[in-house]
N, C-alpha and C positions, 0 to 999 in steps of 0.2 A: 658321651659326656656332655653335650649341647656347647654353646657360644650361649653367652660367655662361660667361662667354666665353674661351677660352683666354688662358694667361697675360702672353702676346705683343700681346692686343687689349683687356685692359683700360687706365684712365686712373684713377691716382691721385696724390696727391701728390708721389710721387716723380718722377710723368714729363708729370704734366698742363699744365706749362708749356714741353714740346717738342714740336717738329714730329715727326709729327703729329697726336697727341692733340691742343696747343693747338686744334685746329683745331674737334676737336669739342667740346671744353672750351667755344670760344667759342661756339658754334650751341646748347648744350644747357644754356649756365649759369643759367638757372631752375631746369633738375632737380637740379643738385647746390647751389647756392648758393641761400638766401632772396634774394630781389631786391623794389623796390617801383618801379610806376609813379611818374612822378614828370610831377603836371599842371604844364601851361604857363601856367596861370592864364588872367584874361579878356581881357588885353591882345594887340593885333596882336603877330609876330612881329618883329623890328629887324629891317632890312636889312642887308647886309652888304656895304661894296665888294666890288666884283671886278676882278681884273687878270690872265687865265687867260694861263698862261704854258709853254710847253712844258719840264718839269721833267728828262724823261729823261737826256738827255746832260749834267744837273747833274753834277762831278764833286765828292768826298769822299774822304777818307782814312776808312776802315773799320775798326773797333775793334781791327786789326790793326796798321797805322797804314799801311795800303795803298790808294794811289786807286782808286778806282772808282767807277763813275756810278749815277745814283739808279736806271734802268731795270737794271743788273745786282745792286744790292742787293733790290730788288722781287723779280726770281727767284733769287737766292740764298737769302733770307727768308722766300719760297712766301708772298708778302706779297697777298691779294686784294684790298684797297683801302686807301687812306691817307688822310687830310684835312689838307690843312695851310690852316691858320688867318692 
């Protein structure tokens, strides 16, 4: 890919929060952002209920105001993981 990188393959401000630079944005945001560990202190961790539930076929209306289900927003979004709380 040479130094510097052509101008098609750089990420900056303009384009660092779209697919898909976000992507490397988010794997490499040490090198471009100061960031600090942050300790868990001495205490055990809290448990957290669980109630694992098949979320795919959740259906939503999409900021379009169009339904669609969570497992086709995940590939619309080129979404690699989610957490919900």
């Amino acid at each position: 890919q040479g130094f510097p990188p052509a101008a098609d393959k750089r990420v900056d401000v303009s384009n660092g929060y779209r697919y898909p630079q976000l992507r490397w944005v988010v794997q490499h945001l040490r090198e471009i952002q100061p960031t600090q560990n942050i300790r868990r202190g001495a205490a055990a961790p809290s448990a957290l209920p669980e109630a694992p539930m098949a979320l795919g076929g959740l259906r939503f209306d999409d900021d379009k105001g169009q339904p669609i289900t969570v497992d086709q927003w995940l590939d619309r979004t080129y979404t690699d993981a989610i957490v919900v709380l």
